[in-house]
N, C-alpha and C positions, 0 to 999 in steps of 0.2 A: 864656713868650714868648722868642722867639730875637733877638737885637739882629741885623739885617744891615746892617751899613755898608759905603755907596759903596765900590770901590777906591780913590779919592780922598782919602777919609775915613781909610782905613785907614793909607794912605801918611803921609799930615799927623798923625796919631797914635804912627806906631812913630817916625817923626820926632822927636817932642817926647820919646818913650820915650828916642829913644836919646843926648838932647842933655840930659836930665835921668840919668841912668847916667853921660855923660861927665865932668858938673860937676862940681869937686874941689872949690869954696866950701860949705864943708861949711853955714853961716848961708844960701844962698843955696839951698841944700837943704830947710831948716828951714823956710825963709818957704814956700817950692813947698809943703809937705808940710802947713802949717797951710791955705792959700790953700786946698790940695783937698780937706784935709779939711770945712770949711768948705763949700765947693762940695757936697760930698755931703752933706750934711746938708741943706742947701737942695733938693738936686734932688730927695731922698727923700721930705720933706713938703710939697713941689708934687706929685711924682707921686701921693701918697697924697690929698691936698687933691682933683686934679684924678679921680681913681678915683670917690672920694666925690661928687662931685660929677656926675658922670657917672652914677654909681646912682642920686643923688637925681631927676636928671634924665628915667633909665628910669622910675622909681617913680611918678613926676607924669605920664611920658608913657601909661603903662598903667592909670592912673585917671582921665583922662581918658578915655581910651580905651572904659574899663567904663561911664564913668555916659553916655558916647555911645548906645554899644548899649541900657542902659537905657532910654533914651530913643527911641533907634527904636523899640524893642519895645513900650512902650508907647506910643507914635502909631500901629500898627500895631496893636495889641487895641484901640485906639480905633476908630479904620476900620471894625475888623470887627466888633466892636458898634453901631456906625452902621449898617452896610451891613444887618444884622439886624434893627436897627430898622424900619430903611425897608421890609423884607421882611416885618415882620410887619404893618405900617399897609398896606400894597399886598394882603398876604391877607387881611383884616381887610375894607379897603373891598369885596373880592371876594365874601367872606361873608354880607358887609349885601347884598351888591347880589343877591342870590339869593332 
C-alpha cells in the first residue's frame, strides 16, 4: 500500500524535516529522536491491532453470513417438502375419490 499525502501534508512535513536538520541543540535532537521513535512503536502496534481486528471482524462477518444461507436453505427444503406433502394428500384424496 502506497501512503498519498495531501500537498498540505506534504508541505507541513518537509517543514518539520527541514527545522529538525536545522537544529544545532544536539539534546534537543535526542528528545525529537526518542519522542519519534516512541511514536513508531505505538503507531506499528495500533496499526497491527487495528489489521487484526479488522480480520476478526471479516471472519465473524462471513460466518454469519454461512449459517445465514444455511438457514435459507433449509427453510427452503422445508417448503418444498411441504409443498410435496400437500401434493401427495391432494393425489391421494384423488385416488380414494375414484
Amino acid at each position: 500500500m502506497i501512503v498519498d499525502l495531501p500537498l498540505e501534508e506534504q508541505l507541513a512535513l518537509e517543514k518539520h524535516v527541514r527545522a529538525a536538520r536545522d537544529c544545532g541543540d544536539v539534546d534537543e535532537i535526542k528528545e525529537l529522536c526518542g519522542e519519534l521513535l516512541k511514536q513508531s512503536v505505538m503507531q506499528k502496534n495500533l496499526l497491527r491491532q487495528a489489521v487484526g481486528r479488522i480480520a476478526e471482524l471479516e471472519q465473524q462477518k462471513d460466518l454469519a453470513k454461512a449459517a445465514h444461507m444455511k438457514i435459507v436453505a433449509e427453510k427452503q427444503q422445508e417448503e418444498e417438502r411441504a409443498k410435496r406433502n400437500i401434493f401427495n394428500v391432494i393425489l391421494n384424496l384423488f385416488h380414494r375419490g375414484k
